[in-house]
N, C-alpha and C positions, 0 to 999 in steps of 0.2 A: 504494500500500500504506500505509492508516492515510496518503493524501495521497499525495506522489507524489514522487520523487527531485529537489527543482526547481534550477531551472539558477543559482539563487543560493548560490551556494559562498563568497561574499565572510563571509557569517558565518563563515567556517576564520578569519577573522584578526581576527574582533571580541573585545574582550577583557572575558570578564563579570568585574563590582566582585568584591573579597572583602568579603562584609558582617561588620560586628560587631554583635552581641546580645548580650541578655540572660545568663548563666551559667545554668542549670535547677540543679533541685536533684537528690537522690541522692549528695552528697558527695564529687561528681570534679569535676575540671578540667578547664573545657572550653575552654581557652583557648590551648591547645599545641596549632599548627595551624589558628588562625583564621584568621590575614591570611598566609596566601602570595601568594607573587608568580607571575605568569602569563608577565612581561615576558622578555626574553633575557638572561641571565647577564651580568654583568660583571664583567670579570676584574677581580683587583687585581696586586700585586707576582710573579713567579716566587718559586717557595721550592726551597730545600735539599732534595732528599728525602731523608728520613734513610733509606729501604731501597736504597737502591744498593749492590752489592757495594763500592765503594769508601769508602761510610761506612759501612755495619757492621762494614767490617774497622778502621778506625778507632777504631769506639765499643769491639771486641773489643782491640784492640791499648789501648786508656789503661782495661779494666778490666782486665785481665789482659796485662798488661808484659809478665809473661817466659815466659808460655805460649802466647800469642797465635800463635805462630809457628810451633807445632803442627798450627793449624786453615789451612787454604785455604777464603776463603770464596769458592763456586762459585755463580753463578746459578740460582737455580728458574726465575725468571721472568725476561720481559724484557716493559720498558714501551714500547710501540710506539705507532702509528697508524695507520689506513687508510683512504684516497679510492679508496672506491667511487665507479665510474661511472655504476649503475646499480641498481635496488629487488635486481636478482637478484643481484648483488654483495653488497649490502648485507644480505640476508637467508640469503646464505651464512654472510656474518660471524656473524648471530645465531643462526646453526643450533649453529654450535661449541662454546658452550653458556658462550665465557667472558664478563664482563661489559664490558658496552660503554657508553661515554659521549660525549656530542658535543661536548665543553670536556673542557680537559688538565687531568689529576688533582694539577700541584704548581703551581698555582698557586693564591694565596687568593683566595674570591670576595668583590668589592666591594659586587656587589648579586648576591640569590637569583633565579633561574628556574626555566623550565620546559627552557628549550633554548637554545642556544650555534649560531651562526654563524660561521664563520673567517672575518674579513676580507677576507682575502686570496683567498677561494674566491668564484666570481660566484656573485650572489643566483638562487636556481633549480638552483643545482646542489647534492648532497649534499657536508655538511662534512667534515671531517676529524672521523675515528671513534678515538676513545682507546680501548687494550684494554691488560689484563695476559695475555701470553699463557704458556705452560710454556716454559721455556729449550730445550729442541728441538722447538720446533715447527715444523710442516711447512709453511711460508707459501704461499698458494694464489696464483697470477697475478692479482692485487692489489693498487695499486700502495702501498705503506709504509713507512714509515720504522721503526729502531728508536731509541728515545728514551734509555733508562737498559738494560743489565744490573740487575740486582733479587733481591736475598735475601730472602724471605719464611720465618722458621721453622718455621711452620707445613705449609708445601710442600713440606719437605725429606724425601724417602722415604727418603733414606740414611742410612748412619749417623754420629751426631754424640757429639763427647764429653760425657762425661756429665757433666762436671765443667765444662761451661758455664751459666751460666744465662742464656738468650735473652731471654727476659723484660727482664734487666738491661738486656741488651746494648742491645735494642730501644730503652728507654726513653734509655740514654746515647747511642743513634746521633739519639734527638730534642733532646738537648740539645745535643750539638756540631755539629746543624746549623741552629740557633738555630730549633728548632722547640717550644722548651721548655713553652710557653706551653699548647700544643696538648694537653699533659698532665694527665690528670685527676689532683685532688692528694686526693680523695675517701679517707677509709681503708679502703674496701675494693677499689680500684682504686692504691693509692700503691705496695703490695709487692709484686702482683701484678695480670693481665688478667681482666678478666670478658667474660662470652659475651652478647651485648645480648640483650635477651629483655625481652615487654613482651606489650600486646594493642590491636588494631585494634578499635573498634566505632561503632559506627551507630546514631539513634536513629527508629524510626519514630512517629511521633505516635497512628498510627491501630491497631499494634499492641504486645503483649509490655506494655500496660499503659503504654508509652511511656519503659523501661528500655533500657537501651542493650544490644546483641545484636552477634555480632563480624561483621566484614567478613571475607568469608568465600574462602579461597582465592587472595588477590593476593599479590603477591611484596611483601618487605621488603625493602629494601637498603638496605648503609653501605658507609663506605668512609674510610680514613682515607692520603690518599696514591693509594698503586698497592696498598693492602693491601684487599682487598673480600670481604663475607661478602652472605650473601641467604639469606632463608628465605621459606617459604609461610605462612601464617595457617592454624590450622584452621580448623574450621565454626565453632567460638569466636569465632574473630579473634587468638588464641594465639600470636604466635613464638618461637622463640628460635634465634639466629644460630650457624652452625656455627662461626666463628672468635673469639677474644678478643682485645678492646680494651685499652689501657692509656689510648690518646689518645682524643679526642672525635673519634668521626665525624661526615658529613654523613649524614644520615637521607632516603631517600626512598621514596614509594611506587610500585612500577610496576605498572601496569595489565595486566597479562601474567597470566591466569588459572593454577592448575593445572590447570583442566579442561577446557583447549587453546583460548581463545577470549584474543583481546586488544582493550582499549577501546583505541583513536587520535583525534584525536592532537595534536600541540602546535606548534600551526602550521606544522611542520615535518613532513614526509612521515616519519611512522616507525611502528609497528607498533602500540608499547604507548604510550600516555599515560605524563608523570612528573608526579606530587605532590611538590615537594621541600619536605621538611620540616627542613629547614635544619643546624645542627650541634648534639652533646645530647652528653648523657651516656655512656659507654658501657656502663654499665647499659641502656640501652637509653629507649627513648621508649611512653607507651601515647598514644593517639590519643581521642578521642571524637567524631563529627561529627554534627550538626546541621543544621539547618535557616539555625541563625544564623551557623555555621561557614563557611568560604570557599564560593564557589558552585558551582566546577568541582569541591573534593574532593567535595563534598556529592554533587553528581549522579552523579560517577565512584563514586562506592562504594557507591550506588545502584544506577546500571547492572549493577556490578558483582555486587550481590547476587542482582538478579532474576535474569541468566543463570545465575550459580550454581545459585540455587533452579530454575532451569528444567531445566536440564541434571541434575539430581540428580534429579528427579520423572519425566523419561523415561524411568526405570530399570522394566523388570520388574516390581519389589514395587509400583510406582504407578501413574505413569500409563500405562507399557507404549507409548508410542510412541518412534518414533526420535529420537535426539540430533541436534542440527545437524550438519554438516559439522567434521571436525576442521582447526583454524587456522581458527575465524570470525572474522574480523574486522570489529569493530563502530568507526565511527567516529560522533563526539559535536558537532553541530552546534548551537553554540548558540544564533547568530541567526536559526532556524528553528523552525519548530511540525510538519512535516511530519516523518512518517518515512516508510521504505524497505527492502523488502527487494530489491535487485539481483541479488545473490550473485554479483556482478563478478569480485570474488576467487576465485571457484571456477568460473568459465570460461562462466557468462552473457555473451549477444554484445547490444549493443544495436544496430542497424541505423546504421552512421555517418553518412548525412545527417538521419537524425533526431537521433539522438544529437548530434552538432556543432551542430543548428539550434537546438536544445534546451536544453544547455549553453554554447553558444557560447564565449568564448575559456578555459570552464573544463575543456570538453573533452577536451584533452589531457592535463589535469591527473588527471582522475580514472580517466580506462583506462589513464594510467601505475600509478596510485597507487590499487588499487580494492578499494572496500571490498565487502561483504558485505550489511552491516545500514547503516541510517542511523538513527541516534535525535534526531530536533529537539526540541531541550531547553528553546526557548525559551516560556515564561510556564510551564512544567511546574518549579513549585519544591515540590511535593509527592514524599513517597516513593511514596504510592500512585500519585498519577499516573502516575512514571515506570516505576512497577513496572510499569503495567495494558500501555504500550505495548511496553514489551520483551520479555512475553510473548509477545505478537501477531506482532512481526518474526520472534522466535525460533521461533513457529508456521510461520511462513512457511519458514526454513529447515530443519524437520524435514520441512515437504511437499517442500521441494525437493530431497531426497535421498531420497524418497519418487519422485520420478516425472522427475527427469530434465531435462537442459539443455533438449534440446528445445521439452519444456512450459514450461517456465520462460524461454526466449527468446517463445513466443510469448502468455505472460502479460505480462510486463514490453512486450512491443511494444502489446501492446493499450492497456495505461494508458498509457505516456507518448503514443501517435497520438493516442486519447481524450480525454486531456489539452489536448494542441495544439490538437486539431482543435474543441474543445466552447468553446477559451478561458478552461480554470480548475476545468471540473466532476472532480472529485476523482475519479470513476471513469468516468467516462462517463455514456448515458443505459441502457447494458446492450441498444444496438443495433446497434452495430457487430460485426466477423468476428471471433472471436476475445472475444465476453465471456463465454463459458461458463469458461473459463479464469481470470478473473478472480471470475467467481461462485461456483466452485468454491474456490477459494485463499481468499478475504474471507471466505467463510460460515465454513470454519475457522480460520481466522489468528482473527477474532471469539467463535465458540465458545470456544475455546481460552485466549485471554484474558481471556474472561467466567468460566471455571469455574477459572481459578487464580485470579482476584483473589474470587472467592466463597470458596475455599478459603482463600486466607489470612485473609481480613477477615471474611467469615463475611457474615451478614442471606442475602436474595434473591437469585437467581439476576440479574447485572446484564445491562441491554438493550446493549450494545456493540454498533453496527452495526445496530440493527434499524432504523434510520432509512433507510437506502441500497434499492437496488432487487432487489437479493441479501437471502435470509432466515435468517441465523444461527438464528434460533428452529428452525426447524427440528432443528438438531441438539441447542439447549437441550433442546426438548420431548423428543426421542430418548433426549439424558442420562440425565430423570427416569424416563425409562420401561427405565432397564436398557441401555441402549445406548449406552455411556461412552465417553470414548475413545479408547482400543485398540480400540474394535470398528469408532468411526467411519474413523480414519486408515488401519486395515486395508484399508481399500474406496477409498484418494483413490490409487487405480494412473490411469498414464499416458492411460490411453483414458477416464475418467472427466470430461470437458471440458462436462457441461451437469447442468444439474438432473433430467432426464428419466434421462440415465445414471446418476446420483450414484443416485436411486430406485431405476434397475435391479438397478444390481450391491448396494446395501443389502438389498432382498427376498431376492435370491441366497443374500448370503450371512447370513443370520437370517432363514429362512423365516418361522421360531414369531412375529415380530414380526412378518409382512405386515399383520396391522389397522392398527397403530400406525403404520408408516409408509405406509401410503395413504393415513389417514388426515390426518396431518400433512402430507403435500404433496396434499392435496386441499385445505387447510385456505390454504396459499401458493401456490398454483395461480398459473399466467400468467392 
């Protein structure tokens, strides 16, 4: 698919440069977010958390001496951790909806990453998972520690006096636990918290005039401590955080769509991709990425865009085809050029001695850890480019909820035997059992990618595909002639496995069109 899932997974651990360039004009800054680091976290010192119930009541008891004694401060939260055994564990954890990190929230970091390894836990196994959970919360058979009980004022449904001011409190439980420093001394952050808010965007060169456009739908997150806020972006690139700051968060971005799709991942087996974008203001941070901007934000917020704009265009009022699968999971391979539609994650089987022969010792790794989509991102430093191909896989995954495990084990069996057995030919020679399935899939996965990247970029309908032994044109030609499609994918049902059928059931169901389509698969005849 667009090449073929290959059994070189050792790009998961090659690490692409962050480049520095040029600044563009338009009067922003593009320089917030250039150089992130891709490498593993290093801790520095343990800190003080000033939210524990026992320093708040502290910071509460030296502002308020002789009232203090009034209030019980009771835990909202408590700071824990949890060693998952296993993705199903672990994706329990993320189901719960609180935020989860793989490095402990009080300690400073010495150097920025993407991801954290406990020492002490063997390499290959899942880390110890940091979470802020609600003070009664119902721990699942999982094995965890609790770290801190935790006052968050924010979190507190009950009732509080009113003749506290938390804010204060907040800010004095930072300074007696010598976290002073951590405090924004800003004058519109010095007497009170503000709510971060900011805006995500993206520049494409070849559209919008080459103005910057927001990254659309990913999650925001900070976090300052055990105290964590996160919002969505709109179609803007727009957030602004449900909690306020006094102190300076760390800022990051997570790759965890709202429109149920996540990019992975960070050398590390985990669902979303992190962007960290290191510690700011609590006003909040705006972003701008580029071409000359880091190399992984750049393609992740790319990727990121096309699915969006994919997933948004299979609505109804547009394109009228089906949405992928919900939870696609797309992972981002960057010492690779090939991409893949497997759809592992949604319960495609690949044949296991092909598969292990295939992959060989990475085998294990990927039907534990299984993705969906593959996008090989290497020499693709264009937005177009990246755009043209995540269409395509994303095509692949609306057919596959279109027609079924089934067909879809024995399309993916065809390519990778194909593959093996040819030595390299990206689809086969289209004579093997089973390439009606692949002829079928490719002509629209190509279609499909050829009339969104016409839509956005505009000129000529592009030849995607017309090179191979399968004929996309066919469906171009059908396009221009009224048969768009919602008319096309209407017809790609499970029994639809060869050219001669794809004809059949098209006549069927758009008689008024029979010239046009005889004509055109007369025209691509075997």
């Amino acid at each position: 698919m667009r090449g073929i899932f290959k059994a070189t997974l050792i790009a998961l651990t090659a690490v692409s440069c962050s480049k520095g360039g040029m600044s563009l004009d338009n009067g922003i800054n593009y320089d917030y977010g250039r150089n992130i680091p891709h490498d593993q976290i290093v801790l520095g010192d343990r800190l003080e958390n000033p939210y524990t119930t026992r320093n708040v009541t502290k910071a509460l008891e030296s502002l308020y001496p002789t009232k203090a004694d009034r209030i019980e401060v009771k835990p909202t939260n408590l700071y824990v951790r949890f060693l998952p055994q296993s993705e199903q564990e672990y994706k329990y954890l993320e189901s719960q909806g609180f935020n989860i990190l793989d490095h402990p929230m009080d300690y400073s970091i010495k150097k920025e990453g993407d991801w954290y390894h406990d020492p002490q836990v063997p390499e290959g196994d899942l880390t110890w998972q940091y979470a802020v959970v609600p003070a009664d919360y119902d721990f699942p058979d999982i094995q965890y520690e609790v770290i801190d009980p935790c006052y968050i004022a924010e979190n507190d449904s009950g009732t509080k006096a009113d003749w506290i001011d938390w804010e204060a409190v907040e800010r004095e439980s930072f300074r007696l636990t010598g976290n002073e420093s951590l405090l924004d001394d800003s004058p519109s952050t010095k007497a009170e918290k503000v709510q971060p808010q900011g805006r995500v965007t993206i520049v494409d060169e070849n559209c919008y005039g080459g103005k910057p456009f927001g990254v659309a739908g990913v999650q925001v997150s900070c976090n300052t401590f055990v105290k964590f806020a996160h919002a969505y972006t709109d179609k803007d690139g727009y957030y602004t955080m449900s909690k306020s700051f006094s102190a300076k968060p760390r800022y990051r971005l997570v790759f965890k769509n709202e429109k149920g799709f996540a990019i992975g991942f960070n050398l590390i087996l985990v669902p979303a991709s992190i962007s960290t974008l290191g510690k700011s203001e609590p006003q909040g941070v705006d972003v701008t990425v580029t071409k000359d901007s880091d190399t992984k934000l750049f393609k992740r917020c790319v990727v990121n865009n096309a699915a969006y704009d994919y997933f948004n265009r299979c609505s109804k009022e547009d394109l009228n085809i089906m949405e992928p699968p919900a939870d696609t999971r797309i992972w981002l391979l960057n010492g690779m050029d090939a991409s893949s539609a497997p759809m592992l994650h949604h319960g495609a089987v690949i044949r296991e001695d092909l598969f292990s022969s295939f992959l060989g010792k990475f085998a294990a790794l990927v039907e534990a850890f299984l993705p969906d989509l593959t996008i090989g991102t290497a020499n693709r430093n264009d937005y177009n480019d990246l755009y043209s191909v995540v269409c395509h896989e994303l095509a692949h995954a609306s057919h596959f909820r279109n027609v079924g495990l089934d067909y879809w084990n024995q399309y993916i069996y065809y390519i990778i035997e194909s593959f093996v057995r040819s030595g390299g030919m990206t689809y086969g020679d289209g004579t093997a059992q089973g390439a009606g399935y692949c002829e079928i899939g490719e002509m629209w996965a190509y279609y499909l990618e050829s009339r969104m990247f016409k839509d956005r970029y505009g000129g000529s309908f592009p030849t995607f595909g017309s090179s191979f032994w399968f004929y996309p044109q066919i469906f171009r030609y059908l396009d221009e002639r009224g048969i768009g499609p919602a008319e096309i994918f209407s017809v790609l049902k499970p029994e639809v496995v060869s050219k001669d059928l794809l004809k059949g059931a098209l006549i069927s169901a758009f008689p008024d069109k029979r010239n046009e389509i005889e004509q055109v698969f007369g025209r691509y005849g075997n």
